[in-house]
C-alpha positions as CSV (number, residue, x, y, z in Angstrom):
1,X,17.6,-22.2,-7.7
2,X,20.2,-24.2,-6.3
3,X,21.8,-23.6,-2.2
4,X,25.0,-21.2,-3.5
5,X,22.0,-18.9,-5.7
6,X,19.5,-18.4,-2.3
7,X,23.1,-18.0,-0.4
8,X,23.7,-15.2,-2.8
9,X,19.9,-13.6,-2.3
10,X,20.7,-14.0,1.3
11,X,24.3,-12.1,0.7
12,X,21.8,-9.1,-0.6
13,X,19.5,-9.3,2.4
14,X,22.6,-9.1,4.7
15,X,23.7,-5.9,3.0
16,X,20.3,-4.6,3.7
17,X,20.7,-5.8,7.1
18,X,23.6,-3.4,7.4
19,X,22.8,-0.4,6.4
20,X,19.6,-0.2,7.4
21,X,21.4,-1.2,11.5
22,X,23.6,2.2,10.8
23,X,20.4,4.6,10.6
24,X,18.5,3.1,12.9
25,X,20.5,2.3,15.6
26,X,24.2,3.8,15.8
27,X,22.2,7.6,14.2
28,X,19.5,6.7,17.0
29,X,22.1,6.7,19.3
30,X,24.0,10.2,18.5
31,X,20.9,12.1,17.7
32,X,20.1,11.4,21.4
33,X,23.1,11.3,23.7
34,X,25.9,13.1,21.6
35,X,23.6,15.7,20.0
36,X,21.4,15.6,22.9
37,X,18.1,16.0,20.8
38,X,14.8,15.0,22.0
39,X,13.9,11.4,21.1
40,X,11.2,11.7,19.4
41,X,13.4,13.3,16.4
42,X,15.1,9.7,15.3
43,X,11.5,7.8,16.5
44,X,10.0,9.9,13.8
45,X,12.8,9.3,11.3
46,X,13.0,5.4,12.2
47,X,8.9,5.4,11.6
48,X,9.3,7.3,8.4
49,X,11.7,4.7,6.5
50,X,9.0,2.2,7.4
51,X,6.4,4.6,6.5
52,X,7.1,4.7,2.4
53,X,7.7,1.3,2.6
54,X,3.4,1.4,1.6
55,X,4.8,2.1,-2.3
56,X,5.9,-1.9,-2.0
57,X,2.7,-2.9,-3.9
58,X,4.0,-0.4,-6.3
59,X,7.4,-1.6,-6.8
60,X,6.6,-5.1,-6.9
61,X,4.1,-4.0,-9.8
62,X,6.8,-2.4,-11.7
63,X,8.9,-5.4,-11.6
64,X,5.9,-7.6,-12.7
65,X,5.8,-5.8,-15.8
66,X,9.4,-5.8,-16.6
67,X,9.3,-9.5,-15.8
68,X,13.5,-8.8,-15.0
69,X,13.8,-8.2,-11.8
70,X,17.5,-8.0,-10.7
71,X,17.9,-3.8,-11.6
72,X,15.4,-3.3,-8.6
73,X,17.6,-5.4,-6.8
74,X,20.3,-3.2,-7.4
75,X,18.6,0.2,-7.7
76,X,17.0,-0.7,-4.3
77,X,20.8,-1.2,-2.5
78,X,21.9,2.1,-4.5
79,X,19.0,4.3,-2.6
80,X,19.5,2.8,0.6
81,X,23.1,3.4,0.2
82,X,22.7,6.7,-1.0
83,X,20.0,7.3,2.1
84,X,22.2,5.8,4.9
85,X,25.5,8.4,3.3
86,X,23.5,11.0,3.4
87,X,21.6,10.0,6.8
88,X,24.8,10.3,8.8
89,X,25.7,13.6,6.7
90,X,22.2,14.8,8.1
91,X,23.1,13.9,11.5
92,X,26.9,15.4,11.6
93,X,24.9,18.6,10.0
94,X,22.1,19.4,13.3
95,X,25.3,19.5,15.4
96,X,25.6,23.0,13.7
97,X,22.5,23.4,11.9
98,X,19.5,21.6,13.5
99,X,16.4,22.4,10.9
100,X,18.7,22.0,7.8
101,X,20.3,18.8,9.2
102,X,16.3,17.4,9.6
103,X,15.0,18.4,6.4
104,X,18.4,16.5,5.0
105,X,17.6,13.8,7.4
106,X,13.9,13.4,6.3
107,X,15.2,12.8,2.7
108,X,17.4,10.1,3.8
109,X,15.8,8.3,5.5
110,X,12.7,8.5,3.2
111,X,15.8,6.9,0.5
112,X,16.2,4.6,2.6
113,X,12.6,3.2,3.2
114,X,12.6,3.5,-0.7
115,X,15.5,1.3,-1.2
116,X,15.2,-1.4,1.6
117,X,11.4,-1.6,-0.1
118,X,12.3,-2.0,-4.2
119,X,15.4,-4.3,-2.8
120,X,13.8,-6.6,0.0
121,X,10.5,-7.0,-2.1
122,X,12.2,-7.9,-5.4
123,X,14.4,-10.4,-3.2
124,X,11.4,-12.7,-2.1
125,X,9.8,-12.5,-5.8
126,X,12.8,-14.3,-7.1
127,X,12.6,-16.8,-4.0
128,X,9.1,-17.1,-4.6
129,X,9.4,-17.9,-8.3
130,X,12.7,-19.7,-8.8
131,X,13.3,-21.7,-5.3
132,X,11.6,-25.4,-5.3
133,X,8.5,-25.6,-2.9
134,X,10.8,-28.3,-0.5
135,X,13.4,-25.9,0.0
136,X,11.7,-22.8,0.6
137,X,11.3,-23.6,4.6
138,X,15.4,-23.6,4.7
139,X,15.7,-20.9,2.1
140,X,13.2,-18.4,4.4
141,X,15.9,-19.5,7.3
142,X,18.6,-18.8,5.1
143,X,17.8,-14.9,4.5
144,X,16.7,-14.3,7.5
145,X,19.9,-15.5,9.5
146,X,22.2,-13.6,6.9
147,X,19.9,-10.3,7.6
148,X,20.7,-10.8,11.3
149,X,23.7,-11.9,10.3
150,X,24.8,-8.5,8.4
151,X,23.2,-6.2,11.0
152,X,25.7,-8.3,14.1
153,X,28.9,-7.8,11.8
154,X,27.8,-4.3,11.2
155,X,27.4,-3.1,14.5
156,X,30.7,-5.0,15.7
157,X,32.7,-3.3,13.1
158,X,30.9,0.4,13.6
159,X,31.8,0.0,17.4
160,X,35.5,-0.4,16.6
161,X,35.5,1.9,13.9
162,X,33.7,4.6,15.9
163,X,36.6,5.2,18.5
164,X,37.2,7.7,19.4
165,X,34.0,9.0,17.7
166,X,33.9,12.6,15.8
167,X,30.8,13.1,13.1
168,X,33.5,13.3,10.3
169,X,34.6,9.6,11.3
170,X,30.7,9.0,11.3
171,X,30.1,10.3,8.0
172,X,33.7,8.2,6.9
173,X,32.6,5.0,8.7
174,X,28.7,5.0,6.7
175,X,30.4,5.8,3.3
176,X,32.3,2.5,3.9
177,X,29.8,0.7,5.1
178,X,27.2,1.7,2.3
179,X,29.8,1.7,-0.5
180,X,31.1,-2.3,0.6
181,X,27.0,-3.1,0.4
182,X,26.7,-2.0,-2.4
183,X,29.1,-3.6,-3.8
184,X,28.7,-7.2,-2.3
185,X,24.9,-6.9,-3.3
186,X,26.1,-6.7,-7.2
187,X,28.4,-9.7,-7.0
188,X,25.9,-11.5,-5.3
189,X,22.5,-10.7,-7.7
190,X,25.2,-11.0,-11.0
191,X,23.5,-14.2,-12.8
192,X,21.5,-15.0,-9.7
193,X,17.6,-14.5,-11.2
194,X,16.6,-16.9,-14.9
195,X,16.4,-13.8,-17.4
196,X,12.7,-14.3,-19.0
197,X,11.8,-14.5,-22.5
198,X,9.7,-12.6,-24.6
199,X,7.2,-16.0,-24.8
200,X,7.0,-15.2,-21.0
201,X,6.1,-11.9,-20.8
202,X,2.4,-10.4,-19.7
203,X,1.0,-7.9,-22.3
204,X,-2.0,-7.6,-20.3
205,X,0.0,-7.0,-16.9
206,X,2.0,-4.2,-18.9
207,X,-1.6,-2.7,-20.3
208,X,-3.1,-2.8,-16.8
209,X,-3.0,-0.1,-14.5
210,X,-1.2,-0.7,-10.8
211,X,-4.4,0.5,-9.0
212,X,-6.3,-2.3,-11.3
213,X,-3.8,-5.1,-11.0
214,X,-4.0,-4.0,-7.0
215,X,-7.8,-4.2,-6.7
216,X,-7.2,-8.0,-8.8
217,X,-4.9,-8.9,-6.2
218,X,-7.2,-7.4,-3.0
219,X,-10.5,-9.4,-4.3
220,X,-8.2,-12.6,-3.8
221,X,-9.6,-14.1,-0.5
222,X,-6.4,-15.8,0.2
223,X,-4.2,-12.5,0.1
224,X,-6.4,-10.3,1.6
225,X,-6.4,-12.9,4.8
226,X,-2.9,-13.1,4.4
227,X,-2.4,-9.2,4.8
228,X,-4.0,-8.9,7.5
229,X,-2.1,-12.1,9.2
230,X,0.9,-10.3,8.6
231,X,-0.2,-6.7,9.6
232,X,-1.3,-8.6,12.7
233,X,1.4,-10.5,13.4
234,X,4.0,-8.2,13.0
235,X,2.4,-5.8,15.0
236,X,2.7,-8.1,18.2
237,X,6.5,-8.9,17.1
238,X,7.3,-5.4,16.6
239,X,6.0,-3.8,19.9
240,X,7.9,-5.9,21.9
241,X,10.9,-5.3,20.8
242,X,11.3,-1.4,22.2
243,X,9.7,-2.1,25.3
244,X,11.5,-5.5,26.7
245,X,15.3,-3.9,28.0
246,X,12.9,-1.2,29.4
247,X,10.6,-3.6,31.1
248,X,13.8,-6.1,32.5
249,X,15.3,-2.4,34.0
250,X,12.5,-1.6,35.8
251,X,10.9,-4.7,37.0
252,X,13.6,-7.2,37.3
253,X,16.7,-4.1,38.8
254,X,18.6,-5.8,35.3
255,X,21.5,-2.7,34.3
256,X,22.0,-2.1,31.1
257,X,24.3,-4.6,29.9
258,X,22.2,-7.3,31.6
259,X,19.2,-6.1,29.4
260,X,21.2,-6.3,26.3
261,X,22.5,-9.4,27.4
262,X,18.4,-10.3,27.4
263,X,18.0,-8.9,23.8
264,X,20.7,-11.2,22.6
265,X,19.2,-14.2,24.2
266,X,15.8,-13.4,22.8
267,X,17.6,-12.8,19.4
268,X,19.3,-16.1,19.8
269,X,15.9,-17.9,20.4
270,X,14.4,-16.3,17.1
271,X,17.5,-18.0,15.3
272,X,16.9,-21.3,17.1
273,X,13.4,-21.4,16.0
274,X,14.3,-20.4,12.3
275,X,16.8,-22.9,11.9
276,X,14.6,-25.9,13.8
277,X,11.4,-25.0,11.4
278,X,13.5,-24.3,8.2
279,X,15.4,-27.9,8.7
280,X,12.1,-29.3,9.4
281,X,10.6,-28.2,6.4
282,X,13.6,-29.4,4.1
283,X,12.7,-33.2,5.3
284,X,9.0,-33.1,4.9
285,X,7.8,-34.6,1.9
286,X,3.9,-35.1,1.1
287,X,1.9,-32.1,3.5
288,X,4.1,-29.3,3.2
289,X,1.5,-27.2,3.2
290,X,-0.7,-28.6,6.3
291,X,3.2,-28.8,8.1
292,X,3.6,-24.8,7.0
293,X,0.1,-24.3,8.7
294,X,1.1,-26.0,12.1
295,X,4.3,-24.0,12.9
296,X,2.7,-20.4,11.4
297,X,-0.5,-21.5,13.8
298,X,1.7,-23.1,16.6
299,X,4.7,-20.3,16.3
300,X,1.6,-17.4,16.8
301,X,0.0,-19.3,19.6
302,X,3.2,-20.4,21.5
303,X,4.2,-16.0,21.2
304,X,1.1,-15.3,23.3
305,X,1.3,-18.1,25.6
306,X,5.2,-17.0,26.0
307,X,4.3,-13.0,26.3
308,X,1.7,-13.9,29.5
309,X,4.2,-16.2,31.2
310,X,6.5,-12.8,31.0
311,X,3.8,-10.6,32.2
312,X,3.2,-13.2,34.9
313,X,6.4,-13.2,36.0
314,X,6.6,-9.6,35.9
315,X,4.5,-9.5,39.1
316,X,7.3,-12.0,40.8
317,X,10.1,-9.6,40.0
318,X,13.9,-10.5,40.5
319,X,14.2,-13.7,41.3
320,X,11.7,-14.9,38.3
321,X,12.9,-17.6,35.6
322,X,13.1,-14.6,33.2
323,X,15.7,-15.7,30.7
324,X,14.4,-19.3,29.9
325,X,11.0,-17.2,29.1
326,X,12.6,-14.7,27.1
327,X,14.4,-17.1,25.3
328,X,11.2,-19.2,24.7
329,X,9.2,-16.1,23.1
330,X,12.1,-15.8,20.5
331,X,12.1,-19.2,19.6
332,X,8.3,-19.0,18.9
333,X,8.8,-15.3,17.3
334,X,11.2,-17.3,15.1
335,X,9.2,-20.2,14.2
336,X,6.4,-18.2,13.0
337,X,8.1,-16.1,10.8
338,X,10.4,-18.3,9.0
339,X,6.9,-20.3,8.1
340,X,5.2,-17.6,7.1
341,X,7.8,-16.6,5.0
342,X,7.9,-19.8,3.5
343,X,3.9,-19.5,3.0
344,X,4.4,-16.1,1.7
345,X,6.4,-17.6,-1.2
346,X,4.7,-20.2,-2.0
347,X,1.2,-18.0,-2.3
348,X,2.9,-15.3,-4.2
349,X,2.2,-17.4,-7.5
350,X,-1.2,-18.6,-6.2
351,X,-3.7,-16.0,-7.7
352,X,-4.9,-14.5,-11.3
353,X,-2.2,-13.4,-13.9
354,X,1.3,-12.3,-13.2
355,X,0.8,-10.8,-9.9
356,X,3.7,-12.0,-7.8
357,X,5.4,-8.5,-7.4
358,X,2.3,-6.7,-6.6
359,X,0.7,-9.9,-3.8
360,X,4.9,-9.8,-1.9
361,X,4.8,-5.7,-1.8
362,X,0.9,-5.7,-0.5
363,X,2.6,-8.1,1.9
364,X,5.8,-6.2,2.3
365,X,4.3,-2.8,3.5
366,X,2.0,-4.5,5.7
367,X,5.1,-5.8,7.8
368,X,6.7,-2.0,6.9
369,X,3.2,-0.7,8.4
370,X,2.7,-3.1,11.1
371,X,6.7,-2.4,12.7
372,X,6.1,1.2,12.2
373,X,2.8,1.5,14.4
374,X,4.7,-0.9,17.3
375,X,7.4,0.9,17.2
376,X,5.3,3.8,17.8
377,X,3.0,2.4,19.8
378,X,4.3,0.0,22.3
379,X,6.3,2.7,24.0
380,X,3.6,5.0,23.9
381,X,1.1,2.6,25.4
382,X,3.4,1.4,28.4
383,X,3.9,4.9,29.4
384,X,0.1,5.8,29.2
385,X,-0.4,2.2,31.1
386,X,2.6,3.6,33.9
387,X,0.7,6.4,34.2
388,X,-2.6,5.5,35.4
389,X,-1.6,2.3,37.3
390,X,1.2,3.6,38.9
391,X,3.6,0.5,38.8
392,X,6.1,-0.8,35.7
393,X,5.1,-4.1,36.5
394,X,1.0,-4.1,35.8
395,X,1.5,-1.3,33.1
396,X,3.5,-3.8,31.0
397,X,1.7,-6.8,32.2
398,X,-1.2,-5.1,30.3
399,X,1.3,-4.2,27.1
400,X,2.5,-8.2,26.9
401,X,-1.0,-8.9,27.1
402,X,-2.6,-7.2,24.6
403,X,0.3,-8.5,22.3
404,X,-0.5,-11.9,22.7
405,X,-4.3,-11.3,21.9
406,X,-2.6,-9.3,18.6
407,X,-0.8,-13.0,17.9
408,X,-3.7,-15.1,18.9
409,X,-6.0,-13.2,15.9
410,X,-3.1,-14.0,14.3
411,X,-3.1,-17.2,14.3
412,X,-7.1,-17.7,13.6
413,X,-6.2,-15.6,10.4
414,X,-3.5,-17.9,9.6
415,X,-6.0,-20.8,9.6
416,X,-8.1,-18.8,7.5
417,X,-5.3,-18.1,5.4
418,X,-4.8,-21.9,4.6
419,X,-7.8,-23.2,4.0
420,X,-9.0,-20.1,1.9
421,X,-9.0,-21.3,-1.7
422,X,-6.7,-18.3,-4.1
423,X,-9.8,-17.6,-6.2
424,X,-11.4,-14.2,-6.4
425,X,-13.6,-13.7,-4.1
426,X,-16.7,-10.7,-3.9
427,X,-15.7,-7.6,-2.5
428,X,-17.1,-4.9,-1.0
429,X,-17.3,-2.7,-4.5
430,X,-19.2,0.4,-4.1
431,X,-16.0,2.5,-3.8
432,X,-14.3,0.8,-6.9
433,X,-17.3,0.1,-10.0
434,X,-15.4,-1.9,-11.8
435,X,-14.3,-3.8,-9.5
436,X,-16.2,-7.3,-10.6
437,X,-15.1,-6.7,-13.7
438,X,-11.9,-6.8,-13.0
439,X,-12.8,-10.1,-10.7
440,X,-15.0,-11.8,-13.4
């Protein structure tokens, strides 16, 4: 694939990137001040649309066996378009009628888990099978930025276009926004993926069942390490981000516009480390793999040493070198996770049979999983933390804390991870019979 076809893929991601900003945060936001609903109500929606992202595996299957992979791309952008429309049609609706407006709500945003999953998965397939291995490092950076990229633009424009706000401008301002993603995300995927040849189809992946080609891919000792580096992982990067403006507020007397004056820095650091690792990777020639290890490894254990210097410094209050820490954990956030997504698409192919849809959506809804339960969880856990120690500044000491032992576990699966060989490995199989058949 050459640099204008994974600037395209990242074109898609951006759209993604877009809508998906518009439900979570800008809805977030009206569900709770204009609407004045409990929180809880978008919390559950937000954890919902990561919720059915678990049907990944399944999605990825399904492209596996139609070996074309581009309608997924676009049928996944349709549903998430469809979802965000009808999300802010949901949320103008419990203004007047509250239980109708959150059974419309719970379909939307259930669309829009759907389509960020079929979309977002099929994406990384195509990257995975079509980008050369010395390019991937940049190419991870690539879609990433443009994801980051999409959701700035978006919320810049939805703040301008939101004034002076009314729910039928809301409803107006998502049908614009989903309807130009849409339609950027089929100019972009147009010609983008090699259309395969009959020669290279699977007959056995189309006879096999999705729960047997899942079990083929689980007794894989390389992708089951790999899931649960991810899970892992992405738990630690996803708590923090709900709890960190909370935690400046309260322990450093930061207002509100200095705490998202933090989130941007922190944001800015993730993009600093992305772009440092994926140029690094696009010069390294012989021990690309060994160079992927060292900044997966060394991004993970550089997050936990960062998250203790901030709980640390938590117990200084104002006056602590905050920002240069804050900025250092996104730098290391970001340096994990473009490598790993570099890793995850280079061990996509690595495996038995035709299994690179179904090994990127086991992947995929382990990230979904893993941002759900932090998102869910981090909060929860600083105000149970609050409450028995009585002060913000050891409750979230204990939050970073445990975040950076979630990202050193991390990083001893990561190890695991590359020096695992891809062969099938045994299994626990009492629960599945047939399972070393399947293996063998």
């Amino acid at each position: 694939m050459t640099w204008l076809g994974i600037f395209r893929l990242g074109l898609v991601q951006a759209t993604l990137g877009a809508v998906v900003v518009l439900t979570t945060i800008t809805l977030n936001r009206v569900m709770v001040v204009e609407l004045a609903l409990p929180a809880i109500l978008p919390g559950a929606l937000v954890a919902l649309h990561y919720g059915v992202q678990v049907l990944r595996p399944r999605m990825g299957f399904g492209s596996d066996i139609g070996g074309w992979r581009t309608p997924w791309i676009i049928g996944g952008v349709a549903c998430l378009s469809i979802g965000g429309v009808t999300a802010a049609c949901a949320t103008a609706l419990m203004a007047t009628h509250l239980l109708a407006g959150i059974i419309l709500a719970v379909a939307a945003f259930a669309a829009v888990g759907l389509g960020v999953g079929a979309a977002g998965t099929t994406v990384l397939v195509i990257m995975a099978k079509q980008v050369a291995p010395h390019r991937r490092g940049a190419a991870a950076t690539i879609v990433w930025v443009m994801m980051i990229f999409g959701i700035v633009v978006t919320a810049a424009a939805t703040s301008q276009m939101l004034h002076p706000f009314s729910l039928n401008l809301l409803i107006s301002v998502a049908m614009k926004i989903a309807g130009a993603a849409f339609l950027v995300a089929c100019l972009a995927v147009i010609g983008v993926e090699q259309k395969p040849t009959k020669a290279k189809a699977s007959p056995a992946t189309a006879r096999q069942s999705f729960l047997a080609a899942l079990r083929e891919v689980w007794a894989e000792k390389r992708a089951r390490l790999f899931t649960l580096f991810v899970f892992c992982s992405m738990l630690a990067y996803g708590a923090q981000e709900l709890i960190l403006e909370p935690f400046a507020g309260a322990v450093f007397a930061l207002t509100p516009s200095q705490t998202a004056a933090l989130t941007g820095l922190q944001h800015g650091g993730v993009m600093a480390g992305m772009i440092v690792v994926g140029l690094a990777t696009l010069f390294i020639g012989a021990g690309r793999l060994q160079a992927m290890r060292a900044f997966t490894v060394g991004g993970c254990m550089a997050s936990a040493i960062a998250l203790l210097a901030i709980a640390i410094a938590g117990f200084a209050g104002p006056g602590a070198p905050i920002k240069p820490l804050i900025f250092a954990l996104g730098a290391s956030n970001g340096a994990f996770a473009v490598s790993a997504i570099s890793a995850m698409m280079a061990l996509a192919s690595q495996g038995a049979g035709a299994r690179e849809g179904v090994r990127m959506g086991l992947w995929g809804a382990a990230q979904a999983l893993a941002f759900g339960a932090g998102s869910l969880l981090s909060p929860a856990t600083s105000d149970v933390f609050r409450a028995l120690l009585g002060a913000p500044a050891p409750a979230y000491a204990a939050v970073f804390c445990g975040q950076a032992i979630l990202f050193l576990a991390a990083a001893k699966l990561a190890i695991g991870v590359f020096t695992a060989d891809s062969a099938v490995s045994p299994v626990p199989t009492r629960a599945h019979p047939k399972l070393k058949e399947i293996a063998a």
